[in-house]
C-alpha positions in Angstrom: 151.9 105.9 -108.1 152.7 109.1 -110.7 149.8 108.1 -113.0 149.2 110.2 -115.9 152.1 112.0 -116.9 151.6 115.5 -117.1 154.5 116.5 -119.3 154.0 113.9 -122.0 152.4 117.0 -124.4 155.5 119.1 -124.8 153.6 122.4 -126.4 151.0 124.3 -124.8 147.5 122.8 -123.8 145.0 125.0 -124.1 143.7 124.0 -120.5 146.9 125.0 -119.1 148.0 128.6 -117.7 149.7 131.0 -120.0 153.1 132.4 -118.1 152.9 136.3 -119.4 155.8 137.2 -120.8 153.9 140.8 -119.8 157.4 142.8 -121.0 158.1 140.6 -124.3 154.5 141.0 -125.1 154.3 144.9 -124.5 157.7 145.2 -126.6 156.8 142.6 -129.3 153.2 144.4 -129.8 155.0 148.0 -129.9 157.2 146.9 -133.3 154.1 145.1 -134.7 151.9 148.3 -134.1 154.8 150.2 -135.9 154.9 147.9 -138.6 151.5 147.9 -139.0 150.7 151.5 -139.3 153.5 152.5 -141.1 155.2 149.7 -143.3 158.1 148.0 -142.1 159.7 144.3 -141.4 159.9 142.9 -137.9 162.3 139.6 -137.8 161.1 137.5 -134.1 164.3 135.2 -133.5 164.2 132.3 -130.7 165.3 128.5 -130.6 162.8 126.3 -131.1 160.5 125.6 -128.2 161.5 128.9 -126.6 157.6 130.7 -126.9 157.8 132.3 -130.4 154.3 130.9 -131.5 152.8 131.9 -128.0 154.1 135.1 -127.9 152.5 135.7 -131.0 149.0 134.0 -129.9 149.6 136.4 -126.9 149.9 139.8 -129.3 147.4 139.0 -131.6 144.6 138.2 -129.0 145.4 142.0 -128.3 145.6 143.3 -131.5 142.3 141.3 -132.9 140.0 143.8 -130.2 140.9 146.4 -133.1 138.8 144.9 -135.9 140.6 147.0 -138.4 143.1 144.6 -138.7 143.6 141.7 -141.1 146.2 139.1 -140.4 147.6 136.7 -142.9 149.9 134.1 -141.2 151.6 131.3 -143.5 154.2 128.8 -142.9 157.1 129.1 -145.2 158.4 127.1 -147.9 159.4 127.5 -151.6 155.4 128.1 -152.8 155.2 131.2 -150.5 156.5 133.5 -152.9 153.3 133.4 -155.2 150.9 132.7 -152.8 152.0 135.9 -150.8 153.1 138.0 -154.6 148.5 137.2 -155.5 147.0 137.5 -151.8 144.2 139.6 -151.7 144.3 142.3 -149.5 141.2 143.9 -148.0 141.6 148.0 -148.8 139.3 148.9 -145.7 141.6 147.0 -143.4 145.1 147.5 -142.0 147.2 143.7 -142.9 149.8 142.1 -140.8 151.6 139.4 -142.6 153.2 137.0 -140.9 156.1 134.0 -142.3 156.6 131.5 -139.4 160.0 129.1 -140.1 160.9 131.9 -142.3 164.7 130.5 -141.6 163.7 127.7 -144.7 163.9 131.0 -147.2 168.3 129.7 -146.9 167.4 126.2 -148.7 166.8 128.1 -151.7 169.4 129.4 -154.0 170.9 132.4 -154.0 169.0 133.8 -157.1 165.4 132.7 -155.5 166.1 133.9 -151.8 166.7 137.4 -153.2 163.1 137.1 -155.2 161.7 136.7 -152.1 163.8 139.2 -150.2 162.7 141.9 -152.8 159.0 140.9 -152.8 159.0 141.0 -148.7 161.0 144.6 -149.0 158.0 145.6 -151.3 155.4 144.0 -149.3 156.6 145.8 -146.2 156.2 149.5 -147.6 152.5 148.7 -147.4 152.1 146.5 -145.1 153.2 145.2 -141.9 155.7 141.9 -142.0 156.4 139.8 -139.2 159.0 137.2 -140.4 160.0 134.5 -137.6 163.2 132.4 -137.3 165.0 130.4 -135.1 168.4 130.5 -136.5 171.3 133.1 -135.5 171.3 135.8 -138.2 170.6 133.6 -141.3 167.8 136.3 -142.2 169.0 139.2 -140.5 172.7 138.3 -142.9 170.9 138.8 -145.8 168.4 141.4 -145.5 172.0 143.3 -144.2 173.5 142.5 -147.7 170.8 143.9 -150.0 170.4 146.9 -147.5 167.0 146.5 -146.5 165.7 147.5 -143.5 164.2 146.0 -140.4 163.0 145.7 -136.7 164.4 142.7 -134.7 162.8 141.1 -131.5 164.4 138.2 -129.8 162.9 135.9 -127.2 164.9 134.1 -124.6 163.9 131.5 -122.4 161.9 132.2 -119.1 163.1 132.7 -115.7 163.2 131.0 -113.2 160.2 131.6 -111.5 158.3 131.9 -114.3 159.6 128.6 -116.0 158.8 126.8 -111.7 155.3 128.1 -112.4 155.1 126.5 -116.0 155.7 123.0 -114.5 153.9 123.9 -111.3 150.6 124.4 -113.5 151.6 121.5 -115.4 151.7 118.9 -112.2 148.4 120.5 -111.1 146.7 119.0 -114.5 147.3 115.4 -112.9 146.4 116.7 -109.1 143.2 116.0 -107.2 143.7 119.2 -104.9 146.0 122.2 -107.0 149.3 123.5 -105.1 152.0 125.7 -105.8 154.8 122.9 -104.5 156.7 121.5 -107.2 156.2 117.6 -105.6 157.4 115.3 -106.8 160.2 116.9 -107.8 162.8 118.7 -105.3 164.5 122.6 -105.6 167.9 120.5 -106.4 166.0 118.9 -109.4 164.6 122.1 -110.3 167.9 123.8 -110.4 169.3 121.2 -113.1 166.1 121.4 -115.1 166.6 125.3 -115.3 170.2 124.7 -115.6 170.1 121.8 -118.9 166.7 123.9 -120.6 168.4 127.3 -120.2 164.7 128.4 -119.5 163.4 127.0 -122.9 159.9 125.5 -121.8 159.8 122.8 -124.6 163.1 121.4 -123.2 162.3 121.9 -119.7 159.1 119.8 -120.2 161.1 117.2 -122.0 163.1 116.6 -118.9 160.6 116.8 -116.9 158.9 114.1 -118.6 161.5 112.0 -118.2 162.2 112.5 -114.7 158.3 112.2 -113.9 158.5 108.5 -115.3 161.5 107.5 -113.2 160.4 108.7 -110.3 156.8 106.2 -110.8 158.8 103.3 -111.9 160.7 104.2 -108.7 157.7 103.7 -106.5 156.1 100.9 -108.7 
């Protein structure tokens, strides 16, 4: 019997492997570091689910061995604009400010999303922003029109061997003995997972989840 599903939690578990994105990281870390030390916007694009937030866990592990740094990460939504406008920044310390869902600034009006645009612009000539989205070119259209500038860094799903080990690791959280077979599932299986997840981990685990519980009922 498949007892204990091992794809019910559908983000990462913090017993669970990372799969280094080793080139995303290096490249993602190089705009940040350029940000950081010299002012300057960084927009990370990807669909949900597709590894922003661990990519970024990933970079700031790194970058929190220099403790020069000072990172202040909020969610966004129509408050940010004063809490960011009054944060206090520490003068012996290089900041990194990061807006995650920073694709909600388009639910405002025109006259408040360009208030916020200005105050990020301003933000960024002393500071480093890191502004993440996971819409296509909402953010990037209108930094474009008030002719500000910026860095962008998309992330894309895995590949296929690195998405094979994701759920590999995964099945080995409900094994007695770890492997590196993907039992119970078969390379056919596999191929339509990649194929319907485009590489996206979130969705991959979704199916996954799914076909883990048909295949116990199956035996049951």
């Amino acid at each position: 019997m498949l007892a204990n599903n091992p794809f019910v939690m559908i983000t990462s578990s913090g017993n669970e492997k990372v799969v280094d994105r080793v080139r995303e990281k290096v490249e993602l870390q190089m705009h940040i570091n350029a940000a950081i030390n010299g002012g300057g916007i960084v927009i990370l694009k990807g669909a949900p689910g597709v590894g922003k937030s661990t990519l970024i866990h990933l970079v700031l592990k790194d970058l929190s061995k220099t403790k020069t740094l000072e990172v202040i990460k909020e969610e966004f939504t129509p408050s940010t604009y004063n809490r960011i406008r009054t944060v206090n920044i520490n003068p012996l310390k290089k900041t990194l400010i990061i807006l995650d869902d920073f694709n909600n600034v388009e639910m405002l009006d025109a006259a408040s999303q360009t208030k916020i645009l200005n105050l990020i612009d301003d933000l960024a000539r002393r500071f480093g922003m890191l502004l993440v989205e996971n819409r296509d070119e909402g953010v990037e259209r209108d930094f474009k029109k008030l002719g500000k500038r910026f860095e962008k860094f998309e992330i894309k799903g895995l590949s296929r061997v690195d998405l094979k080990q994701l759920i590999i690791d995964r099945l080995n959280m409900a094994r007695k003995v770890p492997t590196e077979q993907i039992d119970p599932f078969n390379e056919g299986e596999y191929d339509k997972i990649y194929k319907k997840s485009g590489g996206n981990p979130r969705i991959a685990l979704l199916i996954c989840s799914s076909l883990y519980d048909q295949k116990e009922t199956s035996i049951i």
